[in-house]
C-alpha positions as CSV (number, residue, x, y, z in Angstrom):
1,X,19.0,-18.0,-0.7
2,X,20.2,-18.7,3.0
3,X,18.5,-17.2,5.4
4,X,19.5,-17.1,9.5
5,X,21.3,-15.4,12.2
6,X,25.1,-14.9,12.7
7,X,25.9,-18.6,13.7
8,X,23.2,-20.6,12.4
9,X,25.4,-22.6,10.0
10,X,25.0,-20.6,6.6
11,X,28.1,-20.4,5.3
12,X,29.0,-24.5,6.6
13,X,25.8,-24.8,4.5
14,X,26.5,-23.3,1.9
15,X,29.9,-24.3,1.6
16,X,28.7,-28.1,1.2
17,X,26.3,-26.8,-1.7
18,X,29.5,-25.6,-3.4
19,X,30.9,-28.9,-3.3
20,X,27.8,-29.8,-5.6
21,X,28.5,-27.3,-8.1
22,X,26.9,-24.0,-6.7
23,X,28.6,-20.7,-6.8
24,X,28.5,-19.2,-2.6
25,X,28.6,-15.5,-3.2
26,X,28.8,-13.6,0.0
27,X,28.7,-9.7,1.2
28,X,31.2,-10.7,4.0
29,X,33.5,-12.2,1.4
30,X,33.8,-9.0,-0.8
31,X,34.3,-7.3,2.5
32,X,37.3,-9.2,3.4
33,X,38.5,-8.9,-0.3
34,X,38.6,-4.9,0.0
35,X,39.5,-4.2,3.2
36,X,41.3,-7.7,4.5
37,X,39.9,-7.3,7.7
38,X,36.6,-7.3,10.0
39,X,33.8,-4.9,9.5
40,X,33.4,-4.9,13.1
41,X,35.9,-3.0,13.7
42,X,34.5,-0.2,11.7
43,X,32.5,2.8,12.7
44,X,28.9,2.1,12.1
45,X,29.2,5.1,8.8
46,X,32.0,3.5,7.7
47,X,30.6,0.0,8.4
48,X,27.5,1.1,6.3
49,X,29.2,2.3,3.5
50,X,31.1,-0.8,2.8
51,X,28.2,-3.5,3.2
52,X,26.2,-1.0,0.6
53,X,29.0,-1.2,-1.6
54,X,29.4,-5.0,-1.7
55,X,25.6,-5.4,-1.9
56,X,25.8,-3.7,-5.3
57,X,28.9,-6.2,-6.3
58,X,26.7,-8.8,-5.0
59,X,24.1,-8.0,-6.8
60,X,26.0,-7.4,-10.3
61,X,27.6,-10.6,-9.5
62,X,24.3,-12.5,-8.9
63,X,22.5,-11.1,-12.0
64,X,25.7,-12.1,-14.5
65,X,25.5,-16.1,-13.1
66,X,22.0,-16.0,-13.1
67,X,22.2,-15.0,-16.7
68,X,24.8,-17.4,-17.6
69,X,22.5,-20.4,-16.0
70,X,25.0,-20.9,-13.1
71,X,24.0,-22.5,-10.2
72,X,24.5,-20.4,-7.5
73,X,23.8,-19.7,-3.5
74,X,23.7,-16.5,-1.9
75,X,25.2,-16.2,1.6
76,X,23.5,-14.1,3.4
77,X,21.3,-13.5,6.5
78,X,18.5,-12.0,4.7
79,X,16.9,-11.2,8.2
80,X,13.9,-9.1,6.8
81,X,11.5,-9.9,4.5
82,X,11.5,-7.3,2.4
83,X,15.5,-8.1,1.4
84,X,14.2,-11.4,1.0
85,X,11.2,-10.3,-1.4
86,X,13.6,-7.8,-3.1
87,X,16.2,-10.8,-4.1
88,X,13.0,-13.0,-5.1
89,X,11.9,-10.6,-7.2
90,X,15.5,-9.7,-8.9
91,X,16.2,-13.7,-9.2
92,X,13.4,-13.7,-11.1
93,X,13.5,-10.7,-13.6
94,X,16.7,-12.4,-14.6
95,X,15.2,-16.0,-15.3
96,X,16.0,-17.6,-12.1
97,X,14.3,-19.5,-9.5
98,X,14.8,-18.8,-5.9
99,X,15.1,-21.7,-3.2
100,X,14.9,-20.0,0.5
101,X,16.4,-22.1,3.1
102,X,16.0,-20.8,6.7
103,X,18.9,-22.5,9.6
104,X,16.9,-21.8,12.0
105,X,19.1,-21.8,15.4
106,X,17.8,-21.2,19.4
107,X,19.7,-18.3,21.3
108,X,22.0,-20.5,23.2
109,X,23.1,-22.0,20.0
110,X,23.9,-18.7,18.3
111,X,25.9,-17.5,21.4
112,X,28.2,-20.7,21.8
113,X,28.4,-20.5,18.1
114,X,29.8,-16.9,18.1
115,X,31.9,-17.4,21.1
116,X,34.2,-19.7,19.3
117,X,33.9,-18.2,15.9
118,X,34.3,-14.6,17.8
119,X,38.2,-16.5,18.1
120,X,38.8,-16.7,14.8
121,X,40.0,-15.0,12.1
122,X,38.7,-14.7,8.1
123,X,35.9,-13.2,6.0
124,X,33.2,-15.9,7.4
125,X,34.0,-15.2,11.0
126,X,32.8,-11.3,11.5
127,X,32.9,-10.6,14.7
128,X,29.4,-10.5,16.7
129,X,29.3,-9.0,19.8
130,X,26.4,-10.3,22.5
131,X,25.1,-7.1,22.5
132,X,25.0,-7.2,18.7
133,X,23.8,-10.4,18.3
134,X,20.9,-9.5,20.9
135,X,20.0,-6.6,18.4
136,X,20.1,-9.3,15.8
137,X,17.5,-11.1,17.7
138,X,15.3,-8.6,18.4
139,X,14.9,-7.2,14.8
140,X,15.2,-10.7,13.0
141,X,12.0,-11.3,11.2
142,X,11.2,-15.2,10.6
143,X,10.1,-16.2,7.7
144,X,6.3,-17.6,7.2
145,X,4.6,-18.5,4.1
146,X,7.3,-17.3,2.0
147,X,8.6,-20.9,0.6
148,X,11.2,-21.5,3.3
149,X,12.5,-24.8,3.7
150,X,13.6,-25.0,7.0
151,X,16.7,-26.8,9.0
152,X,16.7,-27.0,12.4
153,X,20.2,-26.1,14.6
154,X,21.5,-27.6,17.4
């Protein structure tokens, strides 16, 4: 399970974890795949409606790999605990075991980040406003005492 803010380096994390066999599965991604565009430039009902809907195919997704023994890392930001305990929890009724990794990246980082990914163009390059991304901040809650291994951004 990644954990961290738009820009600390999840899905470049991840991605090198699929080049060791892991299967990335990512609400962003099934977002792209049904609409071929950025959620960000959806209305926030809209916007809603759509990340609900690809939770659920994540979440169908993760349960048939976890059942199947596949390795497999989930791509997302998982920026409240009680997401975080709510995946734990379904990882395990399936027979899994959950690694939470936390990229844990300073303010300056995340903005220089999402300036140049903010150019770009793809399913792993949503657009994230400052003002969004200072919402992010604010309502971000940092994992403690949950078995996070952390990584340090720069």
């Amino acid at each position: 399970m990644m954990c961290g803010l738009a820009g600390s380096g999840k899905t470049t994390y991840a991605r090198r974890l699929e080049g060791r066999g892991y299967l990335r599965l990512s609400v962003d991604e099934i977002i792209w795949r049904c609409l071929g565009y950025d959620l960000a430039l959806l209305d926030p009902a809209e916007r809603e409606h759509h990340l609900a809907t690809a939770e659920q195919e994540l979440r169908e997704e993760l349960i048939g790999l976890i059942t199947a023994r596949k390795p497999v890392i989930l791509d997302k930001s998982f920026w409240n605990r009680a997401a975080r305990d709510r995946y734990k929890a379904l990882i395990e009724k399936h027979g899994g075991t959950w690694r939470l990794i936390y990229l844990k990246a300073d303010p300056a980082t995340l903005r220089r980040r999402l300036a140049i990914r903010n150019t770009q163009a793809g399913p792993n390059s949503v657009t994230v406003s400052a003002e969004l991304l200072d919402s992010y901040l604010a309502g971000f809650e940092e994992p403690h005492g949950e078995g996070e291994h952390i990584i340090v951004q720069s």
